[in-house]
Residue, then its C-alpha position, 0 to 999 in steps of 0.5 A: x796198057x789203057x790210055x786214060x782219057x781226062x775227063x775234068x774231074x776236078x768239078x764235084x761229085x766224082x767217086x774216088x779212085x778205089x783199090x778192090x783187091x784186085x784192080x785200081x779203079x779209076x776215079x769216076x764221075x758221078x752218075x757213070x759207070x765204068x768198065x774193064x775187061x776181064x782179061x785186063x784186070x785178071x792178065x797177071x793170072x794166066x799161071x792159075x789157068x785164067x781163061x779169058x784173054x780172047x772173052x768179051x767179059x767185062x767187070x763194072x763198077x757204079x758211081x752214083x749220082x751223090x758220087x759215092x760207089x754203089x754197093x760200096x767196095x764190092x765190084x759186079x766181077x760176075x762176067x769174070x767167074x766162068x773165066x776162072x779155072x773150076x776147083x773140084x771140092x771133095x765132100x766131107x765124111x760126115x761122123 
């Protein structure tokens, strides 16, 4: 469970909360940037072999100063990849 600490967001700008497809981030104030740790947003994932439970990974969203989200929707995940499980591509035969 995160325990969310108030933090007077009713004073202007402050990006709006946002669903990534894969975690609700939280509405942020402008100018900040907000962090979770991989195994918090990933946890309904164990069944696919997700590794990262004991990891320090973190994934990050940036809310710019004008209170719009940096790079809009897409969320900095990078930390999160090795966690994943790796699947193998066969190559395709070529005609």
């Amino acid at each position: 469970m995160i325990k969310v600490k108030k933090t007077g967001l009713n004073r202007e700008p402050f990006c709006r909360a946002v669903w990534d497809s894969f975690y609700c981030w939280p509405s942020t104030e402008a100018g900040r940037v907000v962090v979770r740790p991989c195994s918090v947003i990933f946890a309904s994932f164990d069944d696919i072999g997700f590794r990262g439970s004991q990891q320090k990974a973190e994934a990050y969203r940036i809310c710019n100063s004008d209170g719009n989200w940096l790079w809009g929707n897409w969320t900095n995940y990078t930390q999160c990849l090795d966690l994943l499980p790796r699947v193998e591509c066969r190559k395709r035969k070529q005609f």
